[in-house]
TIKOLTI-301217 format. One record per residue (C-alpha): residue number from 1; residue in three letters; x, y, z. Coordinates in steps of 0.001 Angstrom, whole numbers, always signed. Layout:
! residues N
+-----+------+---------+---------+---------+
! pos ! code !       X !       Y !       Z !
+-----+------+---------+---------+---------+
! NUM !  ALA !       X !       Y !       Z !
...
+-----+------+---------+---------+---------+
//
This chain:
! residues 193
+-----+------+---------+---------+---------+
! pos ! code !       X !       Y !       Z !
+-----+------+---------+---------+---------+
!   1 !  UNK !  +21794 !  -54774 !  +28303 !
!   2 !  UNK !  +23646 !  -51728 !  +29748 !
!   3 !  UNK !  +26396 !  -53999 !  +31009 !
!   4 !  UNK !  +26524 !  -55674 !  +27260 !
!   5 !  UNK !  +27021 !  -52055 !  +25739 !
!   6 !  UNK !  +29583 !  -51163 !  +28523 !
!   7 !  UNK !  +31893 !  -53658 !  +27600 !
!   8 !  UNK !  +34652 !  -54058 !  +24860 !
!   9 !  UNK !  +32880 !  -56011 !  +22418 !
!  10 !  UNK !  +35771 !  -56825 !  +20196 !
!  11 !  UNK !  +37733 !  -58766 !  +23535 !
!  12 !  UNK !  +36429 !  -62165 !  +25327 !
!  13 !  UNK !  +36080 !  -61749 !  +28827 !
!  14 !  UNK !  +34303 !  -63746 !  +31139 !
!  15 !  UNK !  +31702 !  -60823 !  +32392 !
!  16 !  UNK !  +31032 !  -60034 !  +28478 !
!  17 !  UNK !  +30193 !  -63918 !  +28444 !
!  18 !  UNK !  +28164 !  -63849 !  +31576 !
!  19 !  UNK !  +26054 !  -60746 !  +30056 !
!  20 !  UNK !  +25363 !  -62455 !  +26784 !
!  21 !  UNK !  +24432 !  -65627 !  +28511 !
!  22 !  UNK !  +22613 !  -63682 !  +30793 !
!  23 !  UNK !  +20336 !  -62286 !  +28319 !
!  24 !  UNK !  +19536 !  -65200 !  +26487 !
!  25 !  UNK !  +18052 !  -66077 !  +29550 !
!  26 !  UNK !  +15740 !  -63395 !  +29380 !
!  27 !  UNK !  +15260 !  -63895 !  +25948 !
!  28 !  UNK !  +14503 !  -67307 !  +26319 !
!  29 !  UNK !  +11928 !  -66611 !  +29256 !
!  30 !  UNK !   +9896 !  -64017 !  +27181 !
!  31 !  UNK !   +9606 !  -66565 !  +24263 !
!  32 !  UNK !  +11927 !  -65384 !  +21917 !
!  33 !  UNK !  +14004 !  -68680 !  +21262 !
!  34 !  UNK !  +15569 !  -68055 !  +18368 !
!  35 !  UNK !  +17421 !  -64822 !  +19445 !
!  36 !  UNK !  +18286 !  -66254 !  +23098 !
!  37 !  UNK !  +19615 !  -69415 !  +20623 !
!  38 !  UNK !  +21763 !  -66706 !  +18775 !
!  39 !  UNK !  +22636 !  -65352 !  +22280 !
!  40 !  UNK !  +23384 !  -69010 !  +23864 !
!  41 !  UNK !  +25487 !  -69341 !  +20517 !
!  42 !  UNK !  +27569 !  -66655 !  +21239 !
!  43 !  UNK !  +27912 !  -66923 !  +25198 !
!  44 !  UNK !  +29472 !  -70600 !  +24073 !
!  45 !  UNK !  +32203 !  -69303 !  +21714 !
!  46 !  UNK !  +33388 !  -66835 !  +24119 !
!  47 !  UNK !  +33624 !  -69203 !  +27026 !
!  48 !  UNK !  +35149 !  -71769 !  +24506 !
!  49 !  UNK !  +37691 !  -68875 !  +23814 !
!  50 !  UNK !  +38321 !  -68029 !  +27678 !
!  51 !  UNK !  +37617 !  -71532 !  +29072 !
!  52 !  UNK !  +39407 !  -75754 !  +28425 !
!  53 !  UNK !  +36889 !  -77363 !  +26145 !
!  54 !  UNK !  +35398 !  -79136 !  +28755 !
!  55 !  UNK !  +34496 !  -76390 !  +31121 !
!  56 !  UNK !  +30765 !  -76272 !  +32761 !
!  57 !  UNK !  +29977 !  -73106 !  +31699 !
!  58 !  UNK !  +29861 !  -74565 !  +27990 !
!  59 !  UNK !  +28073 !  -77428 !  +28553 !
!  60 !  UNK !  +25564 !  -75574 !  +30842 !
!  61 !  UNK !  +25336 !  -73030 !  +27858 !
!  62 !  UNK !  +24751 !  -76325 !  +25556 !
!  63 !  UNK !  +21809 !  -77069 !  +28030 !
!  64 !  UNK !  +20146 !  -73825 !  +27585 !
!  65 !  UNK !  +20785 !  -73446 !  +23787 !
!  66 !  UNK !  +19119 !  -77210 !  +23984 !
!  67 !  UNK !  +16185 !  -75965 !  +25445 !
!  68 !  UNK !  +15857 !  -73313 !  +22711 !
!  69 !  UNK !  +16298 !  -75085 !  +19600 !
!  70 !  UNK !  +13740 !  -77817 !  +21608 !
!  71 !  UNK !  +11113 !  -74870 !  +22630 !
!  72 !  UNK !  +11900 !  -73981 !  +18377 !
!  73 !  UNK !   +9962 !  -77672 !  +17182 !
!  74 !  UNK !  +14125 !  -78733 !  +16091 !
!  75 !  UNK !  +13445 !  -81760 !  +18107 !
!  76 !  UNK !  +16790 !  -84272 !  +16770 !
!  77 !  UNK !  +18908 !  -80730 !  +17375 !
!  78 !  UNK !  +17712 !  -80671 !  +20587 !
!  79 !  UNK !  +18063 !  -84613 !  +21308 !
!  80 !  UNK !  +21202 !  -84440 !  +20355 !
!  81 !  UNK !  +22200 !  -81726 !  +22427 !
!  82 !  UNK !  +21013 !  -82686 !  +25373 !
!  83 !  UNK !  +22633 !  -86325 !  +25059 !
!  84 !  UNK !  +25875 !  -84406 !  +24895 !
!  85 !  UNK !  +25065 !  -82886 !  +28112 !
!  86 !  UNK !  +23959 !  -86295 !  +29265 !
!  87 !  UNK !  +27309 !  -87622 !  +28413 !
!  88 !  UNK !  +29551 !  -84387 !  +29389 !
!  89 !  UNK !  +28023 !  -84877 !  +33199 !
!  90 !  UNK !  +28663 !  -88704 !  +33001 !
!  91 !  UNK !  +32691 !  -87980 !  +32145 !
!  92 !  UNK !  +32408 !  -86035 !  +35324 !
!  93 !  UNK !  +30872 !  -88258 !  +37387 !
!  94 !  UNK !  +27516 !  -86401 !  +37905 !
!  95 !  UNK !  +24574 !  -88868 !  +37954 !
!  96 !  UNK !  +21629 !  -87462 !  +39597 !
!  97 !  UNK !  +19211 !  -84511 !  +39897 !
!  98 !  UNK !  +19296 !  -81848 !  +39113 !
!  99 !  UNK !  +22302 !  -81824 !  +36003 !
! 100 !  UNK !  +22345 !  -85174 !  +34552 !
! 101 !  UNK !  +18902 !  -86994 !  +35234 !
! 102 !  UNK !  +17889 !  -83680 !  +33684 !
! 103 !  UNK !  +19187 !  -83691 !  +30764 !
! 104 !  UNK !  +18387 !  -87699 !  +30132 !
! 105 !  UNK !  +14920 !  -86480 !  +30647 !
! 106 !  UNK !  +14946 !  -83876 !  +28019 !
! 107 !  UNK !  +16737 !  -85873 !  +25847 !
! 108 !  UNK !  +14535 !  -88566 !  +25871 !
! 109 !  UNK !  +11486 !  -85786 !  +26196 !
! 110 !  UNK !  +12881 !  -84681 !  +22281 !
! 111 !  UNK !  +13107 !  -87816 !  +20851 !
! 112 !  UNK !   +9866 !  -89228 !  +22294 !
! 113 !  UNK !   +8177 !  -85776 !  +20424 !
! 114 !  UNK !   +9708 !  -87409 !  +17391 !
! 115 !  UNK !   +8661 !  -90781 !  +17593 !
! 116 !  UNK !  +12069 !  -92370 !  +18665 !
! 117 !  UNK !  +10911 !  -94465 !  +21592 !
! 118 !  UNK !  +12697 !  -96709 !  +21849 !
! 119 !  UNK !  +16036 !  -94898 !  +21948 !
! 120 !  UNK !  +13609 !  -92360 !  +24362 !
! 121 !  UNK !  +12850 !  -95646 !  +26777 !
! 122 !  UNK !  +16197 !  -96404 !  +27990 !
! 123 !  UNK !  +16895 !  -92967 !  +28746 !
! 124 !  UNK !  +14364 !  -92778 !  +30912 !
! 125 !  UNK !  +14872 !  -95784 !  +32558 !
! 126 !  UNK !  +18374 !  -94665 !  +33805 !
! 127 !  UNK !  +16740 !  -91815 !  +34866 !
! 128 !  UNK !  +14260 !  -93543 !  +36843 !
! 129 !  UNK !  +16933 !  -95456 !  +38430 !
! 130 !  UNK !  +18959 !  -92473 !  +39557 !
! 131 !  UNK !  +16045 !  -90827 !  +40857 !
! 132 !  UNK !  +15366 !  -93826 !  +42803 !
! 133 !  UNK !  +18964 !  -94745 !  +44395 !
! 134 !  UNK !  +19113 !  -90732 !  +45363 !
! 135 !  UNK !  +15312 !  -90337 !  +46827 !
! 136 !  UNK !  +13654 !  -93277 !  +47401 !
! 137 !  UNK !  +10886 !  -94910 !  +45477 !
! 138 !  UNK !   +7721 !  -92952 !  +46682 !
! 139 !  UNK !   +9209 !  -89440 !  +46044 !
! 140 !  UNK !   +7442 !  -86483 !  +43626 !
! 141 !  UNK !  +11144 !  -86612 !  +41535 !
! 142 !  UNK !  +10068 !  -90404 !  +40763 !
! 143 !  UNK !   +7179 !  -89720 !  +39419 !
! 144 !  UNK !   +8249 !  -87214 !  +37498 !
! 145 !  UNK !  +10412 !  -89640 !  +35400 !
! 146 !  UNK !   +7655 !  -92591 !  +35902 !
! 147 !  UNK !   +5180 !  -90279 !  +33773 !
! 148 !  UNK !   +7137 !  -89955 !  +30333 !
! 149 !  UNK !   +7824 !  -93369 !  +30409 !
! 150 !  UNK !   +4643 !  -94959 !  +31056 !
! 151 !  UNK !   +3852 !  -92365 !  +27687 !
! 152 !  UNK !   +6548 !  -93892 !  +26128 !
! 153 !  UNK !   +5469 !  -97668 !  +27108 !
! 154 !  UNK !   +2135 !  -96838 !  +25925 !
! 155 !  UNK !   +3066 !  -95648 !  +22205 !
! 156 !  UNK !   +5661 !  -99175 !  +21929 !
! 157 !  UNK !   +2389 ! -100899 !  +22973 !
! 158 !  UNK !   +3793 ! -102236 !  +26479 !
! 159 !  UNK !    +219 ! -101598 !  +28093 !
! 160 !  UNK !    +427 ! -103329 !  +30925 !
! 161 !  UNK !   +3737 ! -101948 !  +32217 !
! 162 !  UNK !   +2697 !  -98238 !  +31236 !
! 163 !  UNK !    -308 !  -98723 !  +33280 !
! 164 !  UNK !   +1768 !  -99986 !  +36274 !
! 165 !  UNK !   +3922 !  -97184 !  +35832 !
! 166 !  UNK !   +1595 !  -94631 !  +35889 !
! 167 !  UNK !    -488 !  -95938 !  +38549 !
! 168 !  UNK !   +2687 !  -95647 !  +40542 !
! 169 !  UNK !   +3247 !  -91878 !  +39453 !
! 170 !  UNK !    -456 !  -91385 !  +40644 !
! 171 !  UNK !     +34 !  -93044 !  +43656 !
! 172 !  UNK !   +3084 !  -91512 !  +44262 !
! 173 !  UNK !   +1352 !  -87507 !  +43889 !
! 174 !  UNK !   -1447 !  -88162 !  +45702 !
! 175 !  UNK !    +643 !  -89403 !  +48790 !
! 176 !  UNK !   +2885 !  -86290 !  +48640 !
! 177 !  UNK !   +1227 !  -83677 !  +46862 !
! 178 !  UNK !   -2866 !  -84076 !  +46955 !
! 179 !  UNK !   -5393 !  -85186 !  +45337 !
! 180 !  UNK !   -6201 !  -81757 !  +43392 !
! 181 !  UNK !   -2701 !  -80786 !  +42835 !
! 182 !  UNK !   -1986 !  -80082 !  +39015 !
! 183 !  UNK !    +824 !  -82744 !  +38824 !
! 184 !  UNK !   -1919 !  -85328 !  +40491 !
! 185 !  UNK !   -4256 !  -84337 !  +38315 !
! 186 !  UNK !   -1844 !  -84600 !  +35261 !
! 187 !  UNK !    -663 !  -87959 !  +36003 !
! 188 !  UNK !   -4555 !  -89227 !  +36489 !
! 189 !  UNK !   -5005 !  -87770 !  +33269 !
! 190 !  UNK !   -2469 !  -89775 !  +31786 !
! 191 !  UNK !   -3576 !  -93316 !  +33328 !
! 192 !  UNK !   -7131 !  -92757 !  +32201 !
! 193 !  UNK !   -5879 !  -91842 !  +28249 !
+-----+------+---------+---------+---------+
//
């Protein structure tokens, strides 16, 4: 905050930017999403005023104004957000963890909470895929993905698959995590709902 008040605040400059993105951080960690939004809103327009359009510290500003507006209940704001991400790291070629399978997740995460599945399914299925191809098919990071979309099976009535699915994810955490971890335990809570 000292650094914000030390700095010209009429003049873009990439440490002013920094700062104010910066702090939405920590506004966004205490809880306070709307002000880190306002924060994330401004950190944007000044990189968009010292960066090219398509530079990363916008998008990964877009990410983290996502995650406000999402953390907010704005669900199809959020969505739509993130599947700009999605798309922004696709242009560049980025396909896996942690940027783009990310922000699929989130995005289809949103419009899942809205009752979109089935734009939420194939989403989440690419992400599944890239998880896959990058760490194999028993890894943690799989069944990560394999959890929200057995949910989302489940709620377009594709029971049998969602089970499958889940009793993967299951499988998968108790191999490399435990039996009493909280992800294990999350993912058995899951198959038997």
């Amino acid at each position: 905050l000292r650094l914000l008040t030390a700095l010209d605040h009429g003049v873009p400059s990439r440490e002013r930017a920094d700062a104010i993105y910066n702090l939405a951080g920590v506004e966004n960690e205490i809880g306070s999403s709307v002000r880190a939004e306002s924060l994330y809103v401004q950190a944007i327009a000044m990189y968009g005023a010292l960066r090219p359009v398509d530079s990363v510290d916008i998008y990964r500003g877009m990410n983290n104004l996502a995650t406000s507006i999402h953390a907010q209940g704005r669900l199809a704001e959020a969505a739509a957000l993130y599947g700009r991400v999605a798309a922004w790291l696709a242009r560049r070629g980025i396909s896996q963890r942690p940027s783009r399978t990310v922000a699929l997740i989130n995005q289809a995460t949103a419009l899942a909470e809205i009752g979109r599945y089935r734009e939420a399914e194939p989403l989440l299925r690419e992400s599944l895929a890239a998880e896959e191809a990058m760490h194999g098919r028993d890894d943690p990071l799989v069944a990560e993905v394999l959890q929200p979309l057995a949910g989302t099976l489940m709620f377009e009535a594709q029971f049998a698959e969602a089970e499958s699915l889940a009793r993967r994810a299951v499988a998968i955490d108790q191999r490399a995590l435990g039996a009493t971890n909280a992800g294990t335990v999350a993912a058995m809570r899951m198959l038997l709902n």
